[in-house]
N, C-alpha and C positions, 0 to 999 in steps of 0.2 A: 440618656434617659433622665426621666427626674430622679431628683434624693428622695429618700426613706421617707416621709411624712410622720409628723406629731401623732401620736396615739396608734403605732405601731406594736404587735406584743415584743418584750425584752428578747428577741435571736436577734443574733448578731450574724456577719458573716462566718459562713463553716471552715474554712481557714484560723479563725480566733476561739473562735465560740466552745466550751465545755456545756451548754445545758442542754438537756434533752431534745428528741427531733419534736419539731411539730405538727401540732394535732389539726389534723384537717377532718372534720363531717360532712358528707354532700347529705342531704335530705332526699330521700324518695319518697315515691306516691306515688298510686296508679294513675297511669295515662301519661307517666312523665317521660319526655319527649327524648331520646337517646342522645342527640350531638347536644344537648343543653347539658350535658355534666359529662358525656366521653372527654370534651373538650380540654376540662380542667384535670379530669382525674387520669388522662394519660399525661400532659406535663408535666404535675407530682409522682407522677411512678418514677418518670426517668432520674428523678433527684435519690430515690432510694430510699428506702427506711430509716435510713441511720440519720438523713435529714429531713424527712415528712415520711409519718404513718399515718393512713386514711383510713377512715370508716364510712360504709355506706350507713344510716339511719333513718328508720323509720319512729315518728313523732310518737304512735303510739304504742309498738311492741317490736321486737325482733320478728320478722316476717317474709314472706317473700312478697313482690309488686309486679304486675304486670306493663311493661312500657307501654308507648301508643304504639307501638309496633307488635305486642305481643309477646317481645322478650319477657322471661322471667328470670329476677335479678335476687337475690338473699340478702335482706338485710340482718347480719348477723347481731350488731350491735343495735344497745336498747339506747333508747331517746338521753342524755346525756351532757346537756350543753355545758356544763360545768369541768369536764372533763378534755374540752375542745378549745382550739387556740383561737380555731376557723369554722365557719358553717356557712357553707353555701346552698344556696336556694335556686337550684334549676324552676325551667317555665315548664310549661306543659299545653302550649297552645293559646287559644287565646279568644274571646269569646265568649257570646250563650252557647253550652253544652260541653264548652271544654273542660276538659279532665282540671286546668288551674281555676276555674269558674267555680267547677265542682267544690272545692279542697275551701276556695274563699267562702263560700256558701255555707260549709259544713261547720268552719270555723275552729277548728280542734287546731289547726294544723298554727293559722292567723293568732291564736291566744299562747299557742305555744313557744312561737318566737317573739311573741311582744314579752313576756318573761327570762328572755335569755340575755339582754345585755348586761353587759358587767365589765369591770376594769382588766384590761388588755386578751378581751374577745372582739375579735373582727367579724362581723358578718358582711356577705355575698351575697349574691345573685347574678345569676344566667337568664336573659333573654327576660321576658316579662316573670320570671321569677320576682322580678325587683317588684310586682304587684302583690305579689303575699306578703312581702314584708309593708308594703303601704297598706294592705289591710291590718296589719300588725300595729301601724299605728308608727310605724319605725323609719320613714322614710319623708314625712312631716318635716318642713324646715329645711331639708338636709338635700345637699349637690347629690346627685343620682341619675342613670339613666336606665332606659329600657329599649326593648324591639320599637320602632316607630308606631308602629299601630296602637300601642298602648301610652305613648308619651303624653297624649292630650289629658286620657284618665290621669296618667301617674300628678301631672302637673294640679289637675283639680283633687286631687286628694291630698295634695299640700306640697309634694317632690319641687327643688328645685332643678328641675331636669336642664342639665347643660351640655356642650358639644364633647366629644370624646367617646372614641372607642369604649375604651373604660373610665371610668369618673371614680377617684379614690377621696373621700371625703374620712381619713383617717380610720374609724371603725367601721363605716362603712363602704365596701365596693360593690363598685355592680358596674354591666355592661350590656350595652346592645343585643340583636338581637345574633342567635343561632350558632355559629362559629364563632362569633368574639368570645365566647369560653376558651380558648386557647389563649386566646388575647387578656384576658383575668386571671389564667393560671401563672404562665410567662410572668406577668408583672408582680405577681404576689412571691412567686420565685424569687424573682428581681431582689424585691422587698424583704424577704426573710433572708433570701440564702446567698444574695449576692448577685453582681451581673455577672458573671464566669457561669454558675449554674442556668441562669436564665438566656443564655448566648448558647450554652448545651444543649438545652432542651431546644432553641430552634433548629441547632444543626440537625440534634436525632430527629424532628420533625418534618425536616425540610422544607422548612415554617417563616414564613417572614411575616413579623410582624405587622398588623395594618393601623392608620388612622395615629391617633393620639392618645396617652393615657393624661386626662384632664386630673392635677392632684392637686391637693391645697398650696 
């Protein structure tokens, strides 16, 4: 696999490392599609608290969210970026009338992560997730991909969309479409906690890696 990339946050591998576990956010929001965030937040479980603690968040209050499925999910914790290592940005479909249509339109969601980057915060995205952050204004300039359906937008909204399962452009990752979230969590594993953890998590998965992770 590739090495660690430039503008990674200070963890080290968990073998060495004394500082705290790291903080991972997934964002929810109604209508947000389930295997766009099951994906990544069951490969951080298996690393355990002591090396990644998760937060579900919702942008504007502690809440509960309805999925496209009708699950309902708690987000316990309050909107927070400051507090986080990581924040990933699931999709939620994709389209007029979809629930991520919705959220870009409403714009609450677009302003609130155009305000979160900051020195050794990584931001994410699942599947056309990586579209709220190009409405954010965040993915301008910068190697990124998305579901293919939406790569022509992402491109004319500035993304320079390139080949790879996951595309790590230092503070920002992001991945393809639907199950490459497993495929972003794995590599961010990788990344923070070491390949031994991220070689863990595919056994407990029974998970082979697909495609490429594209990194600077």
């Amino acid at each position: 696999m590739s090495s660690r990339p430039a503008g990674a946050a200070p963890l080290t591998h968990p073998g060495t490392r004394t500082q705290r576990p790291l903080r991972v956010h997934t964002v929810l929001y109604d209508g947000i599609e389930e295997q766009d965030f099951a994906g990544h937040v069951e490969v951080f479980g298996i690393a355990g608290e002591e090396l990644v603690v998760q937060s579900f968040v919702h942008v504007e209050a502690a809440r509960r969210v309805k999925t496209s499925a009708g699950l309902e999910i708690l987000c316990r914790d309050t909107w927070s970026p400051r507090s986080a290592d990581v924040i990933i940005v699931p999709g939620a479909g994709y389209g007029e009338g979809s629930a991520l249509q919705r959220e870009i339109q409403r714009g609450v969601l677009p302003r609130a992560l155009k305000a979160t980057p900051r020195k050794g915060l990584v931001l994410g995205a699942v599947c056309t997730g990586t579209m709220l952050l190009s409405a954010a204004g965040l993915t301008a300039g910068r190697r990124c991909t998305t579901h293919h359906i939406a790569q022509d937008d992402l491109r004319r909204e500035g993304g320079r969309v390139v080949g790879g399962r996951v595309v790590d452009d230092g503070d920002l990752v992001t991945c393809g479409g639907v199950t490459s979230g497993i495929d972003l969590g794995i590599w961010l594993l990788e990344r923070f906690c070491g390949p031994d953890m991220a070689l863990l998590a595919e056994e407990v998965l029974e998970y082979e890696r697909r495609g490429i992770v594209n990194t600077l």
